[in-house]
N, C-alpha and C positions, 0 to 999 in steps of 0.2 A: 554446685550450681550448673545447670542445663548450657550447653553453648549456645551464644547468642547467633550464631551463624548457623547453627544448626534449626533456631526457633526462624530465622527469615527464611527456609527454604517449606517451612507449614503451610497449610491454606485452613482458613478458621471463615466459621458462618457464624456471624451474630446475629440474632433474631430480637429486634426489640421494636415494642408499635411507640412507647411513650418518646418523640423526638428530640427532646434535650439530652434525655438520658444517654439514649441512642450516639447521638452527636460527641459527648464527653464522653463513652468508653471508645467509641472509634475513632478516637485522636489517641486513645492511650494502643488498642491494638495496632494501629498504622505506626508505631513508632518499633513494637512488636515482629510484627511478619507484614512480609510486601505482599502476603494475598487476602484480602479481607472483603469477604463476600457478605452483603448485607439484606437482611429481609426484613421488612415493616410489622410482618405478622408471624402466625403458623403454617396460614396456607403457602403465603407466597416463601418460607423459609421450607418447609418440606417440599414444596414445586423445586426451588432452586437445587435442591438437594438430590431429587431423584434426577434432574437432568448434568450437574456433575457426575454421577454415578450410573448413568448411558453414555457419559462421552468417556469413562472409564479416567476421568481424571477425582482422584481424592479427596473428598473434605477429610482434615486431619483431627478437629479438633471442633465442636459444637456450642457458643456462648447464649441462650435463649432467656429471657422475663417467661413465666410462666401465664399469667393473667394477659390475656391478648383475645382480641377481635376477631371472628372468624373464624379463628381454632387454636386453642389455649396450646403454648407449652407441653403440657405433658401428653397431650391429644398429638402433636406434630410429632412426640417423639416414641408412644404408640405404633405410629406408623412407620418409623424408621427401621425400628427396632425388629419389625418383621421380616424384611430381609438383611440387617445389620447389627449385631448382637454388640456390636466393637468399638465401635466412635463413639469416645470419649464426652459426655455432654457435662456443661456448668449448667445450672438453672440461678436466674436473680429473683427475689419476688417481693411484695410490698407485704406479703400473711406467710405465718411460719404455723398454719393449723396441720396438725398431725397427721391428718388423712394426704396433704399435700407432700409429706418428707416423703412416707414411708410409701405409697405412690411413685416419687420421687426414687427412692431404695431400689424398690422394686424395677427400676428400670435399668437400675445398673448407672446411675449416676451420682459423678468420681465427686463432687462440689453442688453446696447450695448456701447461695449466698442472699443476706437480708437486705431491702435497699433501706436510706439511702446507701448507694454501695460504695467500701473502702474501696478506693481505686488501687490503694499501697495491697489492703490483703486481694485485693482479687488477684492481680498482677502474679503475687506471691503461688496462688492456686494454679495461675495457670501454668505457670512456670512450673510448678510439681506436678501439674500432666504430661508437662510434655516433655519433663523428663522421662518418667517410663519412655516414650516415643523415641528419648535418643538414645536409649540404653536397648532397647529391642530393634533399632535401626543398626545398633552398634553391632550387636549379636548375627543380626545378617549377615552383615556386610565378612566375619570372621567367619561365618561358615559357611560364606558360596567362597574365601579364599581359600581354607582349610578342605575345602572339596574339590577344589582347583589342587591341592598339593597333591591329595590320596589318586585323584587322575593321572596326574603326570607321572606319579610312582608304580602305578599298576600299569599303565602302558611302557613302562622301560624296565622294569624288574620282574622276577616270577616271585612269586609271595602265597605263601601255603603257611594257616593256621593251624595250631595243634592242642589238644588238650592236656590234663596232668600225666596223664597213662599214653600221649606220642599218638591217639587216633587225630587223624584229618578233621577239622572241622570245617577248615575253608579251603578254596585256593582259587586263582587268578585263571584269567586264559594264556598267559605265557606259561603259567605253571603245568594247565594243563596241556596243553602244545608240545610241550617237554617230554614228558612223561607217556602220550598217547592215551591218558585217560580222560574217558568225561565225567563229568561234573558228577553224578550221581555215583558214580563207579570207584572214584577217588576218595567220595565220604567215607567207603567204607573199608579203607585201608589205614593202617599205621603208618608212623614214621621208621620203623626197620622195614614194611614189608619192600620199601621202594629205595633204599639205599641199598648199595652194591655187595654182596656176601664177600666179595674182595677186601671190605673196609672192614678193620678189626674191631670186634665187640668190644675190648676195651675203648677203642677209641669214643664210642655210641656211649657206655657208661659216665666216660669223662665229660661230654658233651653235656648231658641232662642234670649230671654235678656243678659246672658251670653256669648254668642257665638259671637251675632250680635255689641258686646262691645268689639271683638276682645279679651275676653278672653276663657279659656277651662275648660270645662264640666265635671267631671268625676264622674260616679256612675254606680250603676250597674242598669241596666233597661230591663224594662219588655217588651219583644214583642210578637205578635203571628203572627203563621206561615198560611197558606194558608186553613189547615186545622181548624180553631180555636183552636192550641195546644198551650200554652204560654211556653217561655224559656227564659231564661235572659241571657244577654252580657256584661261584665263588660267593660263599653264605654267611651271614649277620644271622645269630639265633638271640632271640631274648624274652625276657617274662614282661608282659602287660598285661594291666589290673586293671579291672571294672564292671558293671553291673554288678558286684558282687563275686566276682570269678574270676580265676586265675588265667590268663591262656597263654602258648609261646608263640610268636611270629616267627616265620624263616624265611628274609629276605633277601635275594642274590643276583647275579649277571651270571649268564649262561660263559666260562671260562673251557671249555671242552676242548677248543681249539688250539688255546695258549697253553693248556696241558698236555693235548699231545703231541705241542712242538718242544714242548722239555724233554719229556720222552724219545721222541727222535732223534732231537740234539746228543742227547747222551748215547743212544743205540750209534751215532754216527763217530762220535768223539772216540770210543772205547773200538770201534770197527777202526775206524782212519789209524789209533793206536797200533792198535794191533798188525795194521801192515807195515804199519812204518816201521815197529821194533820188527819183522822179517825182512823187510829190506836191509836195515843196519845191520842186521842179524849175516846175509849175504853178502856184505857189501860193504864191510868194515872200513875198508880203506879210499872209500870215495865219500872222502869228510863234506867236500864242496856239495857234492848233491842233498847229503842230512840236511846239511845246514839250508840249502832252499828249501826242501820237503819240512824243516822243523819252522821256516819262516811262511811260508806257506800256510802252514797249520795254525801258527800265532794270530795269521792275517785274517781267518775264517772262524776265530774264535773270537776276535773283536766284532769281525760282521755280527756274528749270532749274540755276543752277546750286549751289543749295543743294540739290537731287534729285542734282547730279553727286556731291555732297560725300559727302551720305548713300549711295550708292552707294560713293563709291571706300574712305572710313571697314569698311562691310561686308567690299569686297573684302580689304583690309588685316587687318581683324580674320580672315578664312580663314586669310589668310595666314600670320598670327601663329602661330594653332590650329594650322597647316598645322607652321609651323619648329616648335613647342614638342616638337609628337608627334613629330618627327625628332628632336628634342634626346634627346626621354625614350627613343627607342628605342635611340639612338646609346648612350647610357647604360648601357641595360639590357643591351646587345650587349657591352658591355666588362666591365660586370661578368660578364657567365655567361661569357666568356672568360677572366676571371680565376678562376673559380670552378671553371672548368673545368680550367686547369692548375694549382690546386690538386691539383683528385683527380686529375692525371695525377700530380700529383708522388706525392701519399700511395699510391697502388697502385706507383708505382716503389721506395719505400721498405717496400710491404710485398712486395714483390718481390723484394730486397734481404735483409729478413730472414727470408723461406721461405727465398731460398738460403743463409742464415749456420746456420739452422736445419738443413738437408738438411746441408750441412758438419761441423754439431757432431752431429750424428746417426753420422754416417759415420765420423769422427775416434772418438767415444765404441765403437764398434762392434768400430774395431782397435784399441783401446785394450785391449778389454774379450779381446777374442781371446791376445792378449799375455798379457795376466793370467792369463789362463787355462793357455796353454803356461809361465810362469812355474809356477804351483802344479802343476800335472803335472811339473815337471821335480825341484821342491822333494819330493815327493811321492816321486818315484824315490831322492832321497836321502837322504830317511829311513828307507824300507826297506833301504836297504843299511846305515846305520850300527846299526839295530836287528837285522840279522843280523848285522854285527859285531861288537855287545854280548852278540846268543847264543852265539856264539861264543869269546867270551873268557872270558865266565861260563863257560860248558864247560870249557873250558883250567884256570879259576882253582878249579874242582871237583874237578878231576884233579890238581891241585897242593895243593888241600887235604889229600884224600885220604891222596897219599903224603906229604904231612907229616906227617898222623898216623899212617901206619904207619911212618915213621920214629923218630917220637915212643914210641910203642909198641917200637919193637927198642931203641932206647937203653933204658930204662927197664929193660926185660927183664937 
């Protein structure tokens, strides 16, 4: 069932000349939706329509009688329909002639109801229009969110697609930024030609083993740019499926920095070592000095590696940021695909009853045909048993007659 909070925020044009009628559905739509725009006819229901649709505010949803003064129904909706293929129209009518459905069909409307009208089924009808209206409002509203996610992720990550054989198929402007190539120039590269001949082939082998086994990659890895300048991405690789095709995503935070202050650190650590054991090495008997030069050392190893902490902590929290947006998107992906064979099922089902409709159209047609040669045939046998009865009347005139001149000679 459609939200009833979602049908009060509708605006519906009812079009009907007959004003009882008119009066008793628009107490039922005013109970409906808080915007209920009303027209007497055609004319004045297609005026009012073309002048919401210059102040750019929406009719949602179209209630018309078709038989009207001044311009029938299907005439007002003729002319809507020329610039408006879309809004949703009920028709009511007091004739259900064939030429009126299928007229009716032809313009793309979703209901046609016989008066006097069930207030319970129209209700019912409209309420199945506008559901589509909240399940395609619904679909919106998840993918200008879901395009808000894929935004936020391309302006703080570098993100490069790739196909089964590692050529480029996509990539970002950070990615390209990174790397120093443009866009045209980067389709036409691999995924080895732009990692660093320093990283080991096995490693490249294990990666695409990983991936191609549907599970994810994460490390930090070494590329170089167009330049031959190497810098490293701390990179998320994985397989996503759709239209039919396989493809991997590689998405990362440029880590280049935080790599080469490990690098340092260690060039520093193994350097400071190294003097320190030639000092002791000189200097064996000056325990007191070691021991501030080894405390010393201890103190500069907590600095760095509480800087490591708070570094790898940041990395981690990207990362987290990183999975959560995948989670929400992953999410949102399953719902609009659920939402979506939703209204594939509801337009098969109103697919369904256009054609039960077209059927019972067709059926009522030859129905009506029959009946007809039926009462022409009834029709020819009445006139004949009414000239049989003139006929007999005649006869029993003629027998009156000479009874009473019989009556008349006896007598005599």
């Amino acid at each position: 069932m459609v939200n009833r909070d979602f049908l009060k925020k509708l605006r519906i044009l009812f079009v009907e000349d007959e004003e009882l009628a008119r009066k008793q559905l628009e107490k039922v739509l005013k109970r409906l939706f808080n915007d209920v725009v009303i027209a007497k006819n055609g004319l004045e229901g297609y005026q009012k329509f073309q002048e919401y649709k210059l102040s750019d505010t929406k009719i949602d949803l179209i209630i018309s009688d078709i038989n009207m003064p001044q311009m029938s129904g299907l005439e007002m909706l003729e002319k809507i329909r020329v610039n408006d293929p879309d809004t949703p129209i009920i028709f009511s009518t007091a004739r259900s002639e064939t030429e009126y459905l299928l007229k009716a069909i032809s313009l793309n409307v979703v209901h046609y109801a016989l008066k006097p009208i069930d207030i319970e089924d129209m209700v019912l009808k409209i309420e199945k229009v506008c559901e589509k209206k909240f399940y395609e409002n619904i679909i919106h509203q998840k993918t200008q969110e879901l395009q808000e996610y894929l935004k936020i992720i391309n302006n703080v990550a570098s993100i490069h697609k790739m196909d089964n054989e590692g050529n480029i198929t996509f990539a970002n402007n950070l990615f390209l930024h990174s790397t120093a190539y443009k866009k045209e120039d980067i389709l036409t590269k691999n995924f080895s030609d732009i990692i660093s001949p320093d990283v080991d082939k096995k490693m490249l082998a294990r990666i695409w083993d990983t991936i191609s086994d549907n599970k994810t990659w994460k490390a930090d890895l070494k590329y170089i740019d167009k330049d031959g300048h190497s810098f490293y991405i701390k990179s998320t690789i994985f397989k996503i499926s759709g239209n039919g095709k396989e493809e991997y995503i590689n998405i990362g935070f440029d880590s280049t920095s935080e790599v080469n202050e490990k690098r340092e650190f260690r060039k520093k650590i193994l350097s400071s070592m190294k003097d320190k054991n030639l000092e002791v090495a000189q200097s064996q008997n000056n325990t007191k000095q070691y021991e501030q030069l080894a405390y010393n050392l201890q103190e500069e190893l907590k600095l760095v590696k509480q800087k490591h902490a708070d570094l790898t902590s940041q990395i981690n929290y990207y990362e987290s940021e990183l999975l959560n947006v995948d989670d929400r998107v992953a999410k949102n992906l399953k719902v609009k695909n659920t939402e979506v064979d939703m209204l594939k099922d509801t337009l098969a089902k109103n697919k369904h009853e256009k054609d039960t409709y077209t059927s019972t159209i067709r059926k009522l047609s030859e129905d009506l045909g029959n009946s007809k040669n039926q009462v022409d045939s009834l029709t020819d046998t009445v006139k004949r048993k009414d000239k049989r009865i003139e006929d007999l009347l005649g006869i029993i005139e003629i027998r009156e007659s000479q009874l009473k001149k019989l009556d008349s000679d006896f007598q005599k």
